[in-house]
N, C-alpha and C positions, 0 to 999 in steps of 0.2 A: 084341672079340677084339684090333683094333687096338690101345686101350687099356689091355689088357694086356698085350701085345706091349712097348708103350712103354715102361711102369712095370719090369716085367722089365727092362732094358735099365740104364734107372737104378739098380734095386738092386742090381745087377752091380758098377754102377761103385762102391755106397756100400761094398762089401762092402773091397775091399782098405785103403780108408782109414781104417777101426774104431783098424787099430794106431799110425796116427800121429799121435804125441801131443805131439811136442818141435818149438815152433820160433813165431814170431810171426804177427800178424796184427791187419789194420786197416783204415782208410779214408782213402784219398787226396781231398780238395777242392781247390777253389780257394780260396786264403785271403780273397781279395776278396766271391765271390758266394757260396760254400759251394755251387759245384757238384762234383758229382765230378768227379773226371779216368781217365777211360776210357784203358785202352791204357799206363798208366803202367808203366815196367818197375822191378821191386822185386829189391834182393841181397842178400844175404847176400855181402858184399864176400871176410871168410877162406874161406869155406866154399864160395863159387862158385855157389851156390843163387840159384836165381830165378823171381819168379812176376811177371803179368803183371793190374793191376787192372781187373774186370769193367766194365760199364755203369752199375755202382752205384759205384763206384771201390773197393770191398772187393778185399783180396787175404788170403793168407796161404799161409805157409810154414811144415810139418808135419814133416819128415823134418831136420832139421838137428839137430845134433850142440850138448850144453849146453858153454855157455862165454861169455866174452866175444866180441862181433862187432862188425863196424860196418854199420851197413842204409843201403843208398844209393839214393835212388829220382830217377828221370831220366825226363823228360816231357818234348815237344815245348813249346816255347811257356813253361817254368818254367824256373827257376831249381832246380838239385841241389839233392835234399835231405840233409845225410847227420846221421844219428844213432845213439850207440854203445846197445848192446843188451845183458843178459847173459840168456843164453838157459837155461831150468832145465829139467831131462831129467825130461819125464813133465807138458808145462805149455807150451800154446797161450796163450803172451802177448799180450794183445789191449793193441796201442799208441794203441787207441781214433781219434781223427780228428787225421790227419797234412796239413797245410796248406800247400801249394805255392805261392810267390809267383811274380806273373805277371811273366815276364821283356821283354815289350811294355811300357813306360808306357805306351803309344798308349792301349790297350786300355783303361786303368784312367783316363783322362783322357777319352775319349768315353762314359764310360757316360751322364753325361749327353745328350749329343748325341743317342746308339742313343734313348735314352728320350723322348725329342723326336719324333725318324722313326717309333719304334714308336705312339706318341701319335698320331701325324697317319694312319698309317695303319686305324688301328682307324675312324678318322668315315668309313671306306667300309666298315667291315663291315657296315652295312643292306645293301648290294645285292652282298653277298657276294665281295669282291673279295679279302678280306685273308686267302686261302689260305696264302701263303705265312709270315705271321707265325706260324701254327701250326708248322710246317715248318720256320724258322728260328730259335727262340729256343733260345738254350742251344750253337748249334754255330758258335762266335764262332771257332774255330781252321780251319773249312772254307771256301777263299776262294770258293768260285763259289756256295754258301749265303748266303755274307755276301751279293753282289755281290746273287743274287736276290731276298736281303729286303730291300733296301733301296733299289741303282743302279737296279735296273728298274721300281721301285715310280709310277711317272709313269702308266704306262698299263696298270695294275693287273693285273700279271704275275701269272701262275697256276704254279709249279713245277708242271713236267710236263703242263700243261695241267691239272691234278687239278681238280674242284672240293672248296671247305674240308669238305665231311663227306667226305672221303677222309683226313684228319687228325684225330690223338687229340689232348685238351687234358684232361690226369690234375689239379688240384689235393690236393695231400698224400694222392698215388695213387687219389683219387676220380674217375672217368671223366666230366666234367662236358659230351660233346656230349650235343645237345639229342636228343630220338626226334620232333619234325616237322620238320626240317631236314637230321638228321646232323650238327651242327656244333657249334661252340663260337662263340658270342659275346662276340668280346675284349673289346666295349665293356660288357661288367660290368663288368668292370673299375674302369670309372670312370677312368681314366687313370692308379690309384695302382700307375705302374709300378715305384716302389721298392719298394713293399711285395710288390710280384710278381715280382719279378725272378730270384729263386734259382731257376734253372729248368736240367732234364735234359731234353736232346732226343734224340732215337733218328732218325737219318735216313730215310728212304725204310722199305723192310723189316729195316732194321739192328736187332736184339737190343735191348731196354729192360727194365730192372730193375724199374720200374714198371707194366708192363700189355704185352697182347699186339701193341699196334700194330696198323700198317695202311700202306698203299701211298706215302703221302703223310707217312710221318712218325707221329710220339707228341712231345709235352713234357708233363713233369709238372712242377709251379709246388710249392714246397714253402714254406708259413709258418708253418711249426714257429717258435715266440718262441723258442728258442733258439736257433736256427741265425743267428740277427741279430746283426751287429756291434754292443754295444754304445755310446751316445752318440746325437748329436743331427744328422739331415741334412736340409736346407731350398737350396730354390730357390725363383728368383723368374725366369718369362722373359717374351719376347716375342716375339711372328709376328705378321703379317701374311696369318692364314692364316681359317679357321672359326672360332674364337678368337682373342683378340689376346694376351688375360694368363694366366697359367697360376701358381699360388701352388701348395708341395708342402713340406711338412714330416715328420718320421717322426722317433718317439724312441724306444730298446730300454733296456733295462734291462741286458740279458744274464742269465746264469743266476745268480742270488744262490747265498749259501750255503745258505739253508733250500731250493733247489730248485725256487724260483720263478723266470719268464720272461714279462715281461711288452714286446709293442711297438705302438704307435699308430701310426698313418699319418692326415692327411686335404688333402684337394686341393680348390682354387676353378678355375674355365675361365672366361672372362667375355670376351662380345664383346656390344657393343651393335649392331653391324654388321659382319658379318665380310667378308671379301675381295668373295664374293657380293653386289651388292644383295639386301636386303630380306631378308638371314639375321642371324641371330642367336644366339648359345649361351650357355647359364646354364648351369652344373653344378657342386653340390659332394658332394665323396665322405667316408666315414669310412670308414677300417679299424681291429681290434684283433684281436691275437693273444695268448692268455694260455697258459703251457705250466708243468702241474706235472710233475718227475721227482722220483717217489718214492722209486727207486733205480736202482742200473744195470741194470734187468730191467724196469721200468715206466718209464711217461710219460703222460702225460693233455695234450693239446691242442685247444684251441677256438678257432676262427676266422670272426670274422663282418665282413662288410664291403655298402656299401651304396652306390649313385653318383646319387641323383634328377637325371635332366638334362632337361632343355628347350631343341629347338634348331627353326628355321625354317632349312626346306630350297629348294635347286633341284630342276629336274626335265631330262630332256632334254628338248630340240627340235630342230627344223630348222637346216638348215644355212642355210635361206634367211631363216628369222628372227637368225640370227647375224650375217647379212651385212647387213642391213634395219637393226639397230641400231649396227651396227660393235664389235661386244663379244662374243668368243665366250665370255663369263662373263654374256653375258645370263639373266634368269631370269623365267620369266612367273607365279610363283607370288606375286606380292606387287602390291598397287596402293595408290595414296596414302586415307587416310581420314582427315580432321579434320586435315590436315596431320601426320600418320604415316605412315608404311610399315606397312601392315598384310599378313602373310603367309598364305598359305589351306592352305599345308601345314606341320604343326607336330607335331614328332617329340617324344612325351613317354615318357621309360623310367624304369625303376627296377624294379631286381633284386635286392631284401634279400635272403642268401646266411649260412647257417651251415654248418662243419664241424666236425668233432666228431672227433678223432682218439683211438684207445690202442695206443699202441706197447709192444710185450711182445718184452724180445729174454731167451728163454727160458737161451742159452750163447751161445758165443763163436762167428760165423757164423749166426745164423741171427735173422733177424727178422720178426715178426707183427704186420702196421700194417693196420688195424680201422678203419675209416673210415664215418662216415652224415655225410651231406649233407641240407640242406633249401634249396632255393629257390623263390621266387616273381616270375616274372618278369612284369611290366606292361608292357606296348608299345603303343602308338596312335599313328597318323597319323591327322591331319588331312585332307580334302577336302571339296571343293565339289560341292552335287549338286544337281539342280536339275528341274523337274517340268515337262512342256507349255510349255518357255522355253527362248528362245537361251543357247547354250552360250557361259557366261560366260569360258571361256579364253581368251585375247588371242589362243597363238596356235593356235587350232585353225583348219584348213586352209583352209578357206571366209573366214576372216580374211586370208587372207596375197595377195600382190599375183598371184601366181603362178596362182589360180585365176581372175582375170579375164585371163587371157591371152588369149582373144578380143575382149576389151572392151579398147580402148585407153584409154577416157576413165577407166573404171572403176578400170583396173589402175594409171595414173598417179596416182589421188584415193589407195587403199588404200596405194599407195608413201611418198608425202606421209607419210600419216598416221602411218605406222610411221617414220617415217625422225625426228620434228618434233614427236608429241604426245605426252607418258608417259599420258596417262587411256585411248589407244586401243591401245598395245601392253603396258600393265598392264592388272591386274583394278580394272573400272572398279565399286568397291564403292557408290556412291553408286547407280548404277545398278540397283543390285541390292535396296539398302535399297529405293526409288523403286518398284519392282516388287510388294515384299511390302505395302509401304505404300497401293499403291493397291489389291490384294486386299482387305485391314483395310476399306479406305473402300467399296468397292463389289462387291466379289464377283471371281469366278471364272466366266469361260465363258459369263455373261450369268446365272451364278447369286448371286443375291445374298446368300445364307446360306453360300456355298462363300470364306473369309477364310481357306484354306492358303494356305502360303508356296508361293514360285514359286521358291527360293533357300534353302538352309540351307548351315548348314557341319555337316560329320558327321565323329565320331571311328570308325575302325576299330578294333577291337583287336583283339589276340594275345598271350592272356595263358595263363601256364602255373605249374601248381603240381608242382614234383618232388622228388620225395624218392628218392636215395640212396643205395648202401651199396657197399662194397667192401671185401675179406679179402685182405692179400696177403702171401703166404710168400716169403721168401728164404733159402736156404738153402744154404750152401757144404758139399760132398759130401768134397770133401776138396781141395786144392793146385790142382787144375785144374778142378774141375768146380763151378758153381751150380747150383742148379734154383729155377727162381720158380715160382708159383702162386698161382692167385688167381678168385676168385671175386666177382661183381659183380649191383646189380640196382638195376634201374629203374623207378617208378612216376612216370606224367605224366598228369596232368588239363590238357589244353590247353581255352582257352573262346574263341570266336570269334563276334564279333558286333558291331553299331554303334550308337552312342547319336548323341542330336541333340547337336552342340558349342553350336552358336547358330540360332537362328533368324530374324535376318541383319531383324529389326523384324518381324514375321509372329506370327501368333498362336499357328500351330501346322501342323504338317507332316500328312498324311493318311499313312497307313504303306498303301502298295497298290503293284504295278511296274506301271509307265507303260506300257511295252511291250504288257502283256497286256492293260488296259483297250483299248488303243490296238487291238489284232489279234484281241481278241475280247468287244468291246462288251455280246454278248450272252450272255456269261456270265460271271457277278458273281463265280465259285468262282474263278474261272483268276486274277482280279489279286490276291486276295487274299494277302500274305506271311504272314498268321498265322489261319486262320478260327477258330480257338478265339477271337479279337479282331479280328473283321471290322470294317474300311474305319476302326480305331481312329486316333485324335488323340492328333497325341505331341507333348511339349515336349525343352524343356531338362536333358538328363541321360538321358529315355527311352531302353532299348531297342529297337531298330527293325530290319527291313531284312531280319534274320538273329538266330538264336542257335543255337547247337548246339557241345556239346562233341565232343571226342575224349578218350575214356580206353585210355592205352595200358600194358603191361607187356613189360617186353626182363630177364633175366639170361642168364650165360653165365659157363661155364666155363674156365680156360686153363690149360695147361701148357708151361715152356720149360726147356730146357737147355742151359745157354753150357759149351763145355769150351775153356778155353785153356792150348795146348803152347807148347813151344819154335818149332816153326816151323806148326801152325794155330793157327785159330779158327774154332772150329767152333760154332754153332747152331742147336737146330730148335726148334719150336713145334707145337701144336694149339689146336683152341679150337671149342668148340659152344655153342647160344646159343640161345634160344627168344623169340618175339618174339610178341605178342596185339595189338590194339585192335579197338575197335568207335567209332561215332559214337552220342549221344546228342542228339536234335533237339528244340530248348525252344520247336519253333513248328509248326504243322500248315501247310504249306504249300498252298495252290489248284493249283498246278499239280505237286504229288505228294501229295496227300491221302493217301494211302495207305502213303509209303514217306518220312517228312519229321519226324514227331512221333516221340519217344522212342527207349529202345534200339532201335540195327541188329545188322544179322549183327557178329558175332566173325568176326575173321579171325587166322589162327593160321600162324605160319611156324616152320620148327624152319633150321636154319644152321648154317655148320662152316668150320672153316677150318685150312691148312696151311701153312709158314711153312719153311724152311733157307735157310742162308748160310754162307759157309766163307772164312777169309782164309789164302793164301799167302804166307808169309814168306819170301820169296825171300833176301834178307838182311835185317840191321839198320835197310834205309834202302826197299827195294822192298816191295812189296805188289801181291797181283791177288785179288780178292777180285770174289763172287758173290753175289744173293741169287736166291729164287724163291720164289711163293707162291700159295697156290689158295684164296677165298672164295667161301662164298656169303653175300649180304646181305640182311635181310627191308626190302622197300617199306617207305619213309618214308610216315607216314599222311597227311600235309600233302600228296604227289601222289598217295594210292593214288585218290581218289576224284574221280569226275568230274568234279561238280557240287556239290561238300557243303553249300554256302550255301542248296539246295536243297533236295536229297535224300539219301539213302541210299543213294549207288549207287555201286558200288566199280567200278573199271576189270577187265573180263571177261577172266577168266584170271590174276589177279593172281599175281605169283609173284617168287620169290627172283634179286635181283640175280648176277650171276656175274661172277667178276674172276679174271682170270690176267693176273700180273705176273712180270715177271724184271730182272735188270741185269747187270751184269760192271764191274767199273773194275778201272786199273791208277793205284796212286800211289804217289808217290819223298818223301822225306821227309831232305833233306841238311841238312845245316849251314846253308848260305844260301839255297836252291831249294827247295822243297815244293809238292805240286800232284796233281793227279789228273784223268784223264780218263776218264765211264763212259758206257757206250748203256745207256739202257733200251728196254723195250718193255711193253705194257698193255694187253689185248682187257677189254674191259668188253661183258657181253652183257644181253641183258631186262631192260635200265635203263626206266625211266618217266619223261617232263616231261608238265610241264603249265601251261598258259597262260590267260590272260581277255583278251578285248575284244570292242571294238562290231565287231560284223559286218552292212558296209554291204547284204550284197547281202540278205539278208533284217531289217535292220533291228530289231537286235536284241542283246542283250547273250549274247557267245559262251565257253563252256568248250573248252577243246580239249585232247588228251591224247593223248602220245605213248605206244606201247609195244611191248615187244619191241624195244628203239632198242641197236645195235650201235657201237661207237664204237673205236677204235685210239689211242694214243699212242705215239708211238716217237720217239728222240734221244738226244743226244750234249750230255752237258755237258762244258765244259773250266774247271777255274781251275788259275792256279796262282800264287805267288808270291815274288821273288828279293829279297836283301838284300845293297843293291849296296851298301851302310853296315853298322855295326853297326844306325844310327840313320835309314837313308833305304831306304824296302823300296818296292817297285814290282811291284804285281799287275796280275792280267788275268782274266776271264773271259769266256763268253760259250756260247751254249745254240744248238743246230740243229736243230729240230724240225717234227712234223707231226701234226698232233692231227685226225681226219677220222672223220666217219660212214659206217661202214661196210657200212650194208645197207637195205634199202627198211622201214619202219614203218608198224606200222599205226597207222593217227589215228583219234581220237574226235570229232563235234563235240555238243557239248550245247546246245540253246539254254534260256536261261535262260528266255523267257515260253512255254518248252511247245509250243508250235506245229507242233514237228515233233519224234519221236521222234530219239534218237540215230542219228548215221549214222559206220560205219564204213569208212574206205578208205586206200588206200595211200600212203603220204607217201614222194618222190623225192629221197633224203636223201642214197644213197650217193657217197663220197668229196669232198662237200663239207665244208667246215674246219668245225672247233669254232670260238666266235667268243668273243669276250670278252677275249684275252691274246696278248701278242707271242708269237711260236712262232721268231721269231730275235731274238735279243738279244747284244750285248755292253759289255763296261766293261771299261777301265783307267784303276789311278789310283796315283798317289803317295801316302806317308806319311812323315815328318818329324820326328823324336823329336828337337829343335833343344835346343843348350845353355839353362841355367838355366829350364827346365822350359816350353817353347815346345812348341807341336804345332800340324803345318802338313799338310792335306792337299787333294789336288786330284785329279778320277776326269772321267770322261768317258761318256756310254751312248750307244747308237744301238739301238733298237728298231724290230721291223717285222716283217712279215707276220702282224699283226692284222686278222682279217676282221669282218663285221659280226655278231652273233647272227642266226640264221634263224628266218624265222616259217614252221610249217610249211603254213598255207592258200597259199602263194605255192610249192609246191612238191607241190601235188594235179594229180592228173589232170586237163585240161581240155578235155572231149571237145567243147564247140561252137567250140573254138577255131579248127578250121580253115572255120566259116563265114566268119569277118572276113576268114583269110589262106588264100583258096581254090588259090592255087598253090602250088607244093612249096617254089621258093624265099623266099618269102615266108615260111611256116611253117618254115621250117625257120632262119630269120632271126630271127622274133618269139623262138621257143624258145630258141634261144638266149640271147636278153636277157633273158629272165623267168631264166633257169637261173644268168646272170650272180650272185655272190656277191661285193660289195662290199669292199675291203680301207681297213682306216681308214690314215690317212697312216703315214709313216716319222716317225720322233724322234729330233733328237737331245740330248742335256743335259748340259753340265756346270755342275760342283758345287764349293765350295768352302769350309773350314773354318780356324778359326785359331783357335787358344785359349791358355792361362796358366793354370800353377797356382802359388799362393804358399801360402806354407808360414810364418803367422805367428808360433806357435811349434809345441814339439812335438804340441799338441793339436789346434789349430786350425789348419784349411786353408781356401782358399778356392779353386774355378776361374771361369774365367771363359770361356762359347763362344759363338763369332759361325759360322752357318753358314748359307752362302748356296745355294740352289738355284736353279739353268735360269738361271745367271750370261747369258744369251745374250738372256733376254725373250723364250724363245720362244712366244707365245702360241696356235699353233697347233695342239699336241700333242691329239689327240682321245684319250681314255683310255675311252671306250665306245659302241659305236651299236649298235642293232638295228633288223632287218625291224617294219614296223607289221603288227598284223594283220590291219587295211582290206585289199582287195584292188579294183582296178579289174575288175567283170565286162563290165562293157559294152563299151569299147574295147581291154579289155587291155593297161591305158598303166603301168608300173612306177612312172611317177615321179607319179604323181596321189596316191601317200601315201607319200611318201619315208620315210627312214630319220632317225631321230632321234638325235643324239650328246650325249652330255658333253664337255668339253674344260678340262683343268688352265688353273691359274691362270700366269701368266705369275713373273719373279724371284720367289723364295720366303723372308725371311728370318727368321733365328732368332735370338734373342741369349739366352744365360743366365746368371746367375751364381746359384753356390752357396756354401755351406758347413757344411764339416763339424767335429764336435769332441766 
């Protein structure tokens, strides 16, 4: 009924606009990236008429009078357009794509640079850090957007606290987040940011012409072959970063006369050592985009592109291993072998990627862009695993000096050795060969037919196969009114499971969990991970450990309608959506015999979602505008299940995410001032996490799962910025926040060797912080538009009130607690310090840039950029830590399994040159 409520509504509006037949219409871009320009005011200079271009940058104007006119269109940030028109009575002139030059060189001179910052940030999308790049591309005119993709990007800032599946990432309007994560992985990418660069963003719950969005923003990446500037652009740079070289070329054709469009892209990354000891990166990409226009009513584009990379990673650790080597860029995932750096965690991706586009623009306003997608994503890490043998990690805790703090002789030898040896605080791999080599020569356990490895290296994967599709109508109703629509759908075969990498000299690896040998000797069913291949011998390549898919399916519907006046803008939305997966388990597990091998339950979510926003035009220069929105969201399958490596067991009572979001801003938009300040606010309810580690007190490898988990976000962002030159602008930003758990959750724990059924109880979460991102943040900085084509810029950040991530076993019930602390004050002292939540330090960074463009003749340009970050060396800045989920039961000492951090690299520098022709 609602649905027809809505539809009614629109037809109302289509009805008076049938008779207007006389006047123009078009599409505003940026001449540089071929983004649209939202917000552009469009005249009819004689006639006094004026319309205002959508999200799409389409406008048009129906009611004017035939004759000669002149059309003058004026955009913040462009240069006037004006062009004479003659208007014919009875005849919607489409002036087809109308191109706005950017009135900043700044802007047109950093793209390089952005594409650099954008590059370095993508090598943290593995640990999901790179929220905010979703969120930012495309809104290059919004300064406290810029300030947050970029100035805060040190200690891997979250707008809004969001995390990334709170952000849409559309390629050529195809909805490309993943359904086990929610998210989008930029590094498909492959770093060929040219080739991806034409991108429309939709802020927070701001209107998008391409898809219904979400809380956190929408871009859609568009590489239609004809939308590319024809000619030839190449760079060559250098960092001192995860890579050192970076090679990037891209050549378009443009649109020939026969209506062909063809562009390439491809890119090399090459570190033999990167900033890290003992990392390294290999990576080269290709892209092509072929595009036929068969006339002005069709189009046919194909888009495929591919990035195989290979890189050796760090990991966190202690602060006290930080301090032990004097290097908080220490890394314990690598040890010398044969006189190499050999590393134990080794990140291999590649994500072959086709779309398929048919664009059908049937009349003048309205268009139908038809999209299927296929991709196949490859993921594996690397680790070390190791069977009835000391844990070869350098630094796992029982390694470090700290744990002989009783022992003074002990605790001063372990110092030494950390501080003097690299074979005792690297992975001492000769040790390890030495280990399986003596298995091969004499047995195992006093058994001399038992030649398993005592040491292997194993690949994990996460691989995924998905396909596709999305329909999306645009359609202008008349002068003031769009309506989009569109329809979308998702098939995902994700495959999770691990093969043996090497087996480190060893004959062969036994496939059984240690654990359940270990706690239940006397029965052979419980170690086994696969009884269909009981106590089986695996090599080189084998599947092991685990196999079982996830196959899942998500479509959904949406409807929106932008209406823009003279003094609103007004927009609503809907959108429902159906969401299936089940697990399919390629292994009969010992310790779920029963609930491990083949199809599981179907689980089935239906979802819906409501969406308005309204901007007041108080004049030509104010604005107060509003959004607000109501979702529900179906469980991501990657957390819905407990234990999946296991079994078949879904988290009890599984059920639909729920989000209520709202905002308000007020911005000014003067000659030399422009800026905006908004509060949002965010309840997110029946969210799900879920977690893995060894749990010391029962000795055993643990699942753990949050749910019903309540969460707040609320804040105040500020930018804004002045032009105290034509050519010297000086901005500011800066974000006040508080992103906190807001209700007590129920926890799961699972153990992996069986021994004890699942046990549920209450986790003491509320009003402690979300962790992982500054929740106060600021930046100012200068820019420089300097004679004979000079650009000079200099910004500043201070970041802070970053807490640690929480582990929820360190925030359970602890009823024998108060045996250890039998007086009130005492207990009431302990609780307190357990309850304590960690904040990582304060930051602060400046930055600094300088570049040149030469202009050798009119074809050929070149630039040239130097840009320096944490100009200051600060080496301190920790960018992430979390609770361990050890927990001390016995004395209930907090600091017996500290917290573990990352920490940025100290001066950052970049140097590039280009050119173009």
């Amino acid at each position: 009924m609602r649905l027809k409520l809505f539809l009614l509504l629109l037809l109302t509006a289509v009805i008076p606009s049938l008779a207007q037949t006389t006047g123009v219409a078009g599409t505003v871009v940026d001449s540089n990236t071929g983004v649209p320009v939202s917000g552009a005011t469009v005249m009819l200079d004689n006639q006094g008429l004026q319309a205002t271009t959508d999200p799409s940058g389409e406008f048009r104007i129906s009611t004017a009078k035939a004759g000669d006119d002149m059309l003058v269109i004026v955009a913040y940030g462009y240069q006037d357009v004006t062009m004479n028109v003659n208007i014919v009575n009875g005849v919607i002139d489409n002036l087809g794509i109308i191109k706005m030059l950017d009135s900043n060189l700044n802007n047109v001179f950093y793209e390089d640079q952005n594409d650099m910052l954008f590059d370095q940030n993508l090598l943290e999308d593995e640990e999901g850090s790179a929220q905010s790049i979703a969120a930012l591309t495309g809104a290059s005119d919004d300064v406290y957007y810029n300030s947050a993709s970029y100035d805060f990007q040190p200690m891997r800032f979250r707008i809004r606290g969001y995390d990334s599946k709170y952000s849409e990432t559309y390629i050529n309007g195809v909805n490309f987040n993943d359904m086990a994560r929610g998210r989008f992985n930029y590094s498909t990418l492959g770093g060929m940011n040219r080739a991806f660069r034409d991108r429309t963003a939709a802020l927070g719950l701001g209107a998008a012409a391409f898809g219904f969005g979400n809380i956190g923003g929408a871009t859609d990446i568009n590489t239609r072959a004809s939308h590319y500037a024809p000619g030839f652009n190449g760079s060559l740079a250098y960092t001192n970063s995860n890579y050192m070289l970076r090679a990037m070329a891209m050549y378009s054709t443009g649109l020939n006369k026969n209506g062909w469009a063809f562009t390439v892209s491809a890119i090399g990354r090459y570190a033999n050592e990167g900033v890290i000891d003992g990392t390294f990166y290999n990576s080269f990409g290709l892209f092509a985009s072929l595009e036929k226009v068969f006339n002005d009513k069709h189009s046919l584009n194909l888009t495929v592109w591919g990035a195989p990379t290979q890189r050796a990673t760090n990991s966190a650790t202690y602060e006290e291993a930080y301090q032990l080597t004097g290097n908080n860029l220490y890394n314990p995932n690598w040890g010398w072998q044969n006189g190499e750096k050999r590393s134990s965690k080794i990140v291999e991706t590649f994500d072959p990627t086709a779309v398929l586009n048919w664009i059908w623009k049937p009349k003048n306003g309205t268009t139908l862009n038809t999209g299927a997608a296929f991709r196949a994503v490859n993921y594996s890490t690397s680790a070390l695993n190791w069977y009835n043998a000391a844990d070869p990690r350098p630094d796992y805790y029982r390694y470090l000096p700290s744990y002989f703090a009783d022992n003074q002789e002990a605790f001063n030898l372990y110092t030494d050795l950390w501080r003097h040896d690299d074979s005792f605080r690297q992975i001492n791999w000769d040790e390890l060969y030495q280990a399986n080599y003596l298995n091969n020569q004499f047995g195992r356990g006093g058994n001399p037919d038992n030649h398993s490895s005592s040491y292997i290296l194993e690949n994990r994967h996460s691989n995924q196969l998905n396909f596709m599709f999305n329909s999306l109508l645009n359609h202008r109703l008349n002068d003031h009114m769009t309506l989009q629509a569109g329809v979308s759908f998702n098939y995902t075969r994700a495959h999770y499971y691990k093969t043996i990498r090497d087996l480190l000299g060893g004959e062969y690896w036994l496939d059984i969990d240690q654990y359940s040998e270990r706690d239940f000797p006397s029965d052979p069913q419980m170690l086994q991970n696969d009884l269909r291949n009981p106590s089986r011998r695996v090599g080189k390549g084998d599947t092991f450990g685990y196999d079982y898919y996830i196959n899942a399916l998500h479509g959904d519907f949406w409807l929106q309608n932008i209406i823009t006046l003279p003094q609103w803008d007004i927009n609503y939305g809907l959108k429902i959506g159906y969401t299936q997966f089940f697990r399919d388990g390629q292994m009969q597990n010992g310790r779920a015999p029963e609930n491990s091998y083949g199809k599981g339950a179907t689980h089935r979510f239906y979802t819906g979602a409501l969406k308005a926003g309204a901007t007041y035009k108080i004049d030509g220069r104010n604005f107060i505008s509003a959004h607000a929105g109501y979702e529900t969201v179906a469980p991501l399958f990657e957390y819905a299940y407990i234990s999946p490596r296991i079994k078949d067991t879904a988290i009890d009572g599984l059920q639909n995410e729920r989000i209520l979001s709202g905002d308000i801003s007020y911005s000014w938009n003067y000659r030399r001032f422009r800026g905006a300040i908004t509060g949002f606010w965010t309840e997110m309810f029946d969210q799900t996490e879920r977690s893995s580690f060894y749990d010391d007190q029962y000795s055993t490898f643990m699942n753990y799962v949050l749910k019903g988990v309540h969460t707040r976000y609320k804040g105040i962002e500020i930018g804004a910025a002045y032009k105290i030159t034509p050519s010297l602008t000086l901005s500011a930003a800066a974000t006040f926040a508080r992103y906190q758990y807001k209700n007590r959750p129920e926890g799961t724990r699972s153990y992996e060797n069986g021994m004890m059924d699942d046990i549920n109880q209450t986790v003491y979460l509320k009003n402690f912080y979300i962790g992982g991102t500054p929740q106060t943040a600021a930046n100012i900085g200068i820019d420089w538009a300097a004679p004979k084509s000079w650009f000079f810029n200099v910004n500043a950040s201070w970041m802070g009130d970053a807490y640690v991530n929480l582990s929820p076993i360190r925030h359970e019930a602890l009823p024998d607690l108060w045996e250890k602390y039998p007086t009130l004050e005492e207990l009431e002292a302990k609780m307190g310090q357990l309850a304590e939540q960690d904040k990582l330090k304060d930051a602060f960074v400046l930055n600094a840039s300088v570049g040149k463009l030469v202009y050798i003749n009119r074809k050929i340009s070149m630039n040239f950029n130097l840009n320096v970050e944490n100009i200051l060396n600060n080496k301190n800045i920790q960018t992430y830590a979390y609770q361990q989920g050890r927990f001390d039961y016995t004395n209930y000492d907090s600091t017996k399994y500290p917290n573990k951090y990352f920490y940025a690299q100290g001066i950052k520098v970049y140097l590039n040159v280009g050119i173009r022709f």
